[in-house]
Backbone as CSV, one residue per row, in Angstrom:
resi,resn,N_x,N_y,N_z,CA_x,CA_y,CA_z,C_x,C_y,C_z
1,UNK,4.896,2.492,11.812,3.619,3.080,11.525,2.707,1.963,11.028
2,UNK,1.523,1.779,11.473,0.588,1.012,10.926,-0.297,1.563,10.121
3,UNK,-0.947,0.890,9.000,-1.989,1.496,7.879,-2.982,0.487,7.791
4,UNK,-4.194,1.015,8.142,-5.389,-0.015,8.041,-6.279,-0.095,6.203
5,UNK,-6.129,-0.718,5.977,-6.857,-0.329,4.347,-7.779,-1.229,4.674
6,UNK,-9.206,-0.472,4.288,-10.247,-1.550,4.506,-10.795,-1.035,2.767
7,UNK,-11.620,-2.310,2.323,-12.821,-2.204,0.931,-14.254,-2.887,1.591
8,UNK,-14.720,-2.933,0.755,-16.531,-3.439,1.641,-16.397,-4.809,2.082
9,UNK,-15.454,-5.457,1.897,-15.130,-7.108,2.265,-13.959,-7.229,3.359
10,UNK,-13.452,-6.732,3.084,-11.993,-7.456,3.797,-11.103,-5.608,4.519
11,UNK,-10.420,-6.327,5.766,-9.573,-5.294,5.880,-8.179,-5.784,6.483
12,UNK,-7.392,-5.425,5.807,-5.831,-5.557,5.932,-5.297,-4.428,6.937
13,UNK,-4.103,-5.028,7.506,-3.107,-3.702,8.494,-1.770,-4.328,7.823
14,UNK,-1.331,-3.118,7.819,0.410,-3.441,7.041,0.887,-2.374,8.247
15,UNK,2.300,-3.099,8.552,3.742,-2.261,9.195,4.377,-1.507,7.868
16,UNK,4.327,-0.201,8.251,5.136,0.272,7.055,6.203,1.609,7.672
17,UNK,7.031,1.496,6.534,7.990,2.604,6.807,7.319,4.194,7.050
18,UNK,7.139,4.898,6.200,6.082,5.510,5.967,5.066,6.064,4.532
19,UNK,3.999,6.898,4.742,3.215,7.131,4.179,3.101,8.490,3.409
20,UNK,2.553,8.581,1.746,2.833,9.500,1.280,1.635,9.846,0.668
21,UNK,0.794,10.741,0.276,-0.403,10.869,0.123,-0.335,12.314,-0.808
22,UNK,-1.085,11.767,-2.476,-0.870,12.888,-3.425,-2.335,12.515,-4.488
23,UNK,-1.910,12.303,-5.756,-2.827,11.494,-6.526,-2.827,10.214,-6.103
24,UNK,-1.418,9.724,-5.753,-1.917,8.328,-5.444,-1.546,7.903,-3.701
25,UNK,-1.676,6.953,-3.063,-1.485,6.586,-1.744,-0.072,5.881,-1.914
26,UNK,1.300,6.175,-1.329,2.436,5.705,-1.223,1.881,5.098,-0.157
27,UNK,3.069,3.764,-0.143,3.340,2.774,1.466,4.645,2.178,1.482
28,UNK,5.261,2.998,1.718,6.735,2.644,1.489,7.103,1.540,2.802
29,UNK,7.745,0.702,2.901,9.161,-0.471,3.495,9.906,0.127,2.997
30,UNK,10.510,-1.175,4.687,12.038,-0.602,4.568,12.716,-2.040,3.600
31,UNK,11.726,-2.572,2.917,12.852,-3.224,2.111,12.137,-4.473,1.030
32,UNK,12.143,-4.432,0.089,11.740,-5.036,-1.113,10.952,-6.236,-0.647
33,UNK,11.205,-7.214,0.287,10.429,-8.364,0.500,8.827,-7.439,1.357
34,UNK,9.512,-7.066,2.162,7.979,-6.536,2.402,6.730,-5.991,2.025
35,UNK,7.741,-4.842,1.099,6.511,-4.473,-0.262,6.033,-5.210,-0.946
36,UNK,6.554,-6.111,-1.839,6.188,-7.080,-2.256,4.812,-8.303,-1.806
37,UNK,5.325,-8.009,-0.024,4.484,-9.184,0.475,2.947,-8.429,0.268
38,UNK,3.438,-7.041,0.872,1.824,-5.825,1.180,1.221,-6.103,-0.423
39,UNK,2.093,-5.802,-1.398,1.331,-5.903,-3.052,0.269,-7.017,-3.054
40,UNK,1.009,-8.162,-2.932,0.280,-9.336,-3.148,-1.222,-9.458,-2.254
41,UNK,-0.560,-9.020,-1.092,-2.196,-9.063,0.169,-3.094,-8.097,0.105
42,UNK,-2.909,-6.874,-1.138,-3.712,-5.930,-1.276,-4.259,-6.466,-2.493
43,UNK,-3.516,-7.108,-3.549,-4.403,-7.461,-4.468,-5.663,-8.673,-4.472
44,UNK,-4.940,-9.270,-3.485,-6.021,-10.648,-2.611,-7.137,-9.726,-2.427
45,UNK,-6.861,-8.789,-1.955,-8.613,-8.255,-1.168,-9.165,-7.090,-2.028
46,UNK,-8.527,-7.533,-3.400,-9.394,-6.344,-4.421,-8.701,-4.901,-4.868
47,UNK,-7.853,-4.371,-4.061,-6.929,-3.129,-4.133,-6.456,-3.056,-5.567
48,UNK,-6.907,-2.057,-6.222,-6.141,-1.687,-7.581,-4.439,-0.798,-7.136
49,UNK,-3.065,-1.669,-7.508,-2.400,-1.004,-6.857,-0.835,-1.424,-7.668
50,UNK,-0.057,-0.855,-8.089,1.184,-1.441,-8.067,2.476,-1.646,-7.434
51,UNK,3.394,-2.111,-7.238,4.506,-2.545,-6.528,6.018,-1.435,-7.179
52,UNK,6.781,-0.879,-6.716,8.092,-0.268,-7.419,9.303,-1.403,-6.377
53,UNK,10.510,-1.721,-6.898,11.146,-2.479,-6.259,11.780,-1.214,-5.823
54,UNK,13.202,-2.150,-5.261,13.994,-1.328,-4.132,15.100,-0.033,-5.162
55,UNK,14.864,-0.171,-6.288,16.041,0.775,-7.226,14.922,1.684,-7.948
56,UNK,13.637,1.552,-7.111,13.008,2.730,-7.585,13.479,3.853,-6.922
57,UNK,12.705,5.297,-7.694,13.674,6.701,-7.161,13.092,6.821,-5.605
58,UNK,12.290,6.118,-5.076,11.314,6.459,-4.060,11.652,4.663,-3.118
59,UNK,12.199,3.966,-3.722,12.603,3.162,-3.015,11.652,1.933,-2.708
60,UNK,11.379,0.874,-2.111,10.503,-0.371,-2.149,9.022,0.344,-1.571
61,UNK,8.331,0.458,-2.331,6.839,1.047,-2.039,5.761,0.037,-3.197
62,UNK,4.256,0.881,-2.446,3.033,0.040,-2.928,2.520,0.877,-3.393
63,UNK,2.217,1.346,-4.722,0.642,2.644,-4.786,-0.134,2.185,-4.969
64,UNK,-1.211,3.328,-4.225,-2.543,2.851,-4.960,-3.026,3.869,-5.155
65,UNK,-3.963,3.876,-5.922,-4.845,5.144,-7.146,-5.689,5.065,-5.434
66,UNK,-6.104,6.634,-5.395,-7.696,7.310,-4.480,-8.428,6.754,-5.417
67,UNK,-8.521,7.126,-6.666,-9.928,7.007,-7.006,-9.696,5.784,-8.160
68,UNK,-10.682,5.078,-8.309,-10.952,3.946,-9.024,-11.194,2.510,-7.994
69,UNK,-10.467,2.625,-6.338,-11.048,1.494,-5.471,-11.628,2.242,-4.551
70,UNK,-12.404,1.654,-4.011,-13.366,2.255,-3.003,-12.739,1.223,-1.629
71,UNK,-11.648,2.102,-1.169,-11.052,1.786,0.021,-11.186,3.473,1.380
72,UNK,-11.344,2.507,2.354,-10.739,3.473,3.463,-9.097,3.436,4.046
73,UNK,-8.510,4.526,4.223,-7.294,4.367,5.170,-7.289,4.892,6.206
74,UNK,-6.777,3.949,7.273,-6.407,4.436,8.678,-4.873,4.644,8.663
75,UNK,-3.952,5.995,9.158,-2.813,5.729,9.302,-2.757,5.906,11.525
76,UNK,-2.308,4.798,11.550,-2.061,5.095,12.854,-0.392,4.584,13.526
């Protein structure tokens, strides 16, 4: 699955496992280096967001808050 996150500057595409959508935006991998890599390249382009490693209950994922960044998502 691909996820386009764009902010008024920059727009990123991440490969991801899949997508979970509540209060906050899940982006789960299939495996700790990858999340990790998506964390870092979302915070480069401004994304308010944190990282859970792989022994989280939900497994190697990225959140990010809806509200507080002014991002778009594409899931395609």
């Amino acid at each position: 699955m691909n996820v386009i996150v764009s902010n008024n500057k920059h727009t990123l595409s991440l490969q991801v496992h899949h997508v979970d959508v509540s209060n906050s935006i899940e982006l789960h991998f299939p495996n700790e280096n990858q999340s990790f890599d998506a964390f870092q390249k979302l915070r480069e382009i401004g994304v308010k967001c944190f990282h859970t490693g792989k022994n989280a209950p939900c497994g190697a994922s990225v959140m990010m808050y809806s509200y507080g960044n002014n991002i778009q998502l594409q899931i395609k």
